[in-house]
C-alpha positions as CSV (number, residue, x, y, z in Angstrom):
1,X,14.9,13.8,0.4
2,X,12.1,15.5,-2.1
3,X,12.3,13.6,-4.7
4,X,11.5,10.7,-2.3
5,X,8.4,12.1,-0.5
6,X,6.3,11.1,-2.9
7,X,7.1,7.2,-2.6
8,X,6.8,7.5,0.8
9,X,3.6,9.3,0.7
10,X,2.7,6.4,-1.4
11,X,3.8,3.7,1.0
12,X,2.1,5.7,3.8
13,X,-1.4,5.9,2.1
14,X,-0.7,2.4,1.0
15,X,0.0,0.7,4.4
16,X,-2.9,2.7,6.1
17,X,-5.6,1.4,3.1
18,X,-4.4,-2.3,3.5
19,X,-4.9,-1.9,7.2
20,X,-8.9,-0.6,7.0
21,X,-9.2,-3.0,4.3
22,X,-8.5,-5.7,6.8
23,X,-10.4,-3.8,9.4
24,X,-13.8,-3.6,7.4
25,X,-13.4,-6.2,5.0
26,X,-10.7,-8.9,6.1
27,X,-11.2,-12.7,5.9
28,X,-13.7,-14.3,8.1
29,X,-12.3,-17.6,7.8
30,X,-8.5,-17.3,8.4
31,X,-7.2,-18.6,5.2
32,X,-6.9,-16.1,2.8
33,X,-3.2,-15.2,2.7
34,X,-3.1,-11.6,2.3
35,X,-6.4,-10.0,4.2
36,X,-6.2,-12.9,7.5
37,X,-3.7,-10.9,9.3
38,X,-3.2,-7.3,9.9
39,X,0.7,-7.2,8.9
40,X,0.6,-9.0,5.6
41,X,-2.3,-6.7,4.5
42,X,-0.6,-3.5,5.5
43,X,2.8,-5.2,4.1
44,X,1.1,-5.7,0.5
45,X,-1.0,-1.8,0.7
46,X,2.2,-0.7,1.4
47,X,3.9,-2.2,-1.3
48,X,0.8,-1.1,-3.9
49,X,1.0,2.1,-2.9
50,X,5.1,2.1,-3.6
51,X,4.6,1.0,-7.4
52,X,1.7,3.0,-8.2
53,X,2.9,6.3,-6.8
54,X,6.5,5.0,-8.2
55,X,4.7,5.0,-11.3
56,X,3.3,8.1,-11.1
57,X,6.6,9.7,-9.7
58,X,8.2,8.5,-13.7
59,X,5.0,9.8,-15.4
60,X,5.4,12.9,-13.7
61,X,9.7,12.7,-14.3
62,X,8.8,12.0,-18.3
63,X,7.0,15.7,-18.8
């Protein structure tokens, strides 16, 4: 379970800054694909946050 609590740390602080980012930012005309609905832009946060902290977790592996 430690060696995955960063990832899900990651996907955690991901999902929660896709969600504001649709909150304060969002798409005022419906169409954009990602930002028009709150699911899809905590979906993709969620998904950056998994590969950069993933990348960090092997940077942090390689030393």
């Amino acid at each position: 379970m430690k060696k995955f609590l960063l990832l899900l740390f990651g996907i955690a602080t991901g999902g929660i800054g896709g969600y504001l980012y649709w909150q304060q930012v969002g798409c005022s005309s419906g169409t954009c694909m990602i930002t028009s609905k709150p699911l899809n832009s905590t979906i993709y946060g969620a998904v950056m946050g998994y590969l950069v902290f993933g990348l960090i977790d092997d940077l942090i592996k390689k030393r």
